[in-house]
N, C-alpha and C positions, 0 to 999 in steps of 0.2 A: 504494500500500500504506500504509496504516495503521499505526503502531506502539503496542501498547500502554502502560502505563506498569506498575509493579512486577514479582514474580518471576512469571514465567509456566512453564509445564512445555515442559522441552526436548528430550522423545525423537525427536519429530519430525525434531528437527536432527542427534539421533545418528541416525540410519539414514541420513543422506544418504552417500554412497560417497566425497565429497571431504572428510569432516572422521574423523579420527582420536581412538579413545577408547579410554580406559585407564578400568578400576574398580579401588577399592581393595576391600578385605575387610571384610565386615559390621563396623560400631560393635558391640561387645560389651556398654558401657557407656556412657551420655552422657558425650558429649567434646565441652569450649568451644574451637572456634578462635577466637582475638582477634588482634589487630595486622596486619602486612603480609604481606601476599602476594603471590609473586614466581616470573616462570619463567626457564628461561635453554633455549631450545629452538634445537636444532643445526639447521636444516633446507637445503634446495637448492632450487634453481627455476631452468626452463629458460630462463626469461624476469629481465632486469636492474634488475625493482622487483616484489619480493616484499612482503606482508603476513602475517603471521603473527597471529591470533587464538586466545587461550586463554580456554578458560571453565572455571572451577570450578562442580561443582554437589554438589546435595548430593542423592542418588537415596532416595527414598522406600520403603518396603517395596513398596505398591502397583506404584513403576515411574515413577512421575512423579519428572523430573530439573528442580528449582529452582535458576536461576543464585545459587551466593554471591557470585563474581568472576568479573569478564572484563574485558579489552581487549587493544588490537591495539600493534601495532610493526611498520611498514611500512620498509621501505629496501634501500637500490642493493645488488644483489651481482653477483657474478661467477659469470654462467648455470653450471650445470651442480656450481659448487662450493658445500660446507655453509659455512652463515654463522650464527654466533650471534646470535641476536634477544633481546635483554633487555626483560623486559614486565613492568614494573609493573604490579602489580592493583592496589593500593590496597590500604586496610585492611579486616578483615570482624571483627563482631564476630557468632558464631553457634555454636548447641549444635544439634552432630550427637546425634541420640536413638537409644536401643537399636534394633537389625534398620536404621539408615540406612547410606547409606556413600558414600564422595566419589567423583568420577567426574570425569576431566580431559578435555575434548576440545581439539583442534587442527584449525585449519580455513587453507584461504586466502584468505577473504574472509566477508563478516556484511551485506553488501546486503539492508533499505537502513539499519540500524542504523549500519552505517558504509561512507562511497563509496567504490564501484568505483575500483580502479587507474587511473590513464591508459589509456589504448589501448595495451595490449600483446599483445594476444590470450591463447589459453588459456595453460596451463602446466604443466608437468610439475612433480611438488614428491615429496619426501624428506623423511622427519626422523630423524634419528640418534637410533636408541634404546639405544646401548653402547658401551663402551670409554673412554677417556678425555673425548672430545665429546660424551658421553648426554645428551641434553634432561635437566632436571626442571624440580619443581616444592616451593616452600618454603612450608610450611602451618606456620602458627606453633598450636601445641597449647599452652593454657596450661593446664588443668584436666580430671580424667580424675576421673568420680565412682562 
């Protein structure tokens, strides 16, 4: 497989049944996000080396979903219990435009963008969406025009 280089459209990747997606609410007005972005996602796995992959996108009116942030946070847990995964995205400097809106997905794995786990076979996975351990995610908003 081939990988290409810059933002490519990612609906593809949401339909797939093993990656999890949230959409926000239409942009009303162009909105800058600058600086860092950050997740903090509760999840479980049946298996004792999980990966966690988040991507930010920025969903077009059309439908086409352009990555602004992504990356992963791989580590040992304790099969069966939620473990917090802290994942740095980096920083994005980008203007969401009227009718856009952000879209988060959650995956467990991005082959071949980034290698398969060791040999641990498949896995069962969870992610905590409430109560005190709810995943998020921090999208730094500087300017609302």
């Amino acid at each position: 497989t081939t990988l290409r280089a810059g933002p490519y459209d990612q609906s593809a990747r949401h339909a797939r049944p093993d990656v999890a997606t949230w959409d926000a609410p239409l942009v009303e007005r162009p909105t800058l996000l600058a600086g860092p972005v950050r997740a903090s996602i509760t999840a479980s796995s049946s298996q004792p080396i999980a990966d966690v992959v988040v991507t930010l996108c920025d969903v077009h009116p059309d439908g086409r979903a352009v990555p602004i942030a992504d990356w992963v946070r791989r580590r040992s847990v304790t099969p069966g219990e939620p473990a917090t995964f802290e994942v740095g995205m980096g920083d994005v400097a980008h203007e969401l435009l009227l009718g856009h809106r952000l879209r988060v997905d959650v995956a467990g794995a991005s082959f071949p963008a980034i290698d398969r786990q060791p040999a641990v076979g498949g896995a069962e996975r969870g992610i905590v969406q409430g109560g005190p351990a709810a995943s998020l995610i921090s999208v730094p908003v500087v300017g609302v025009e």
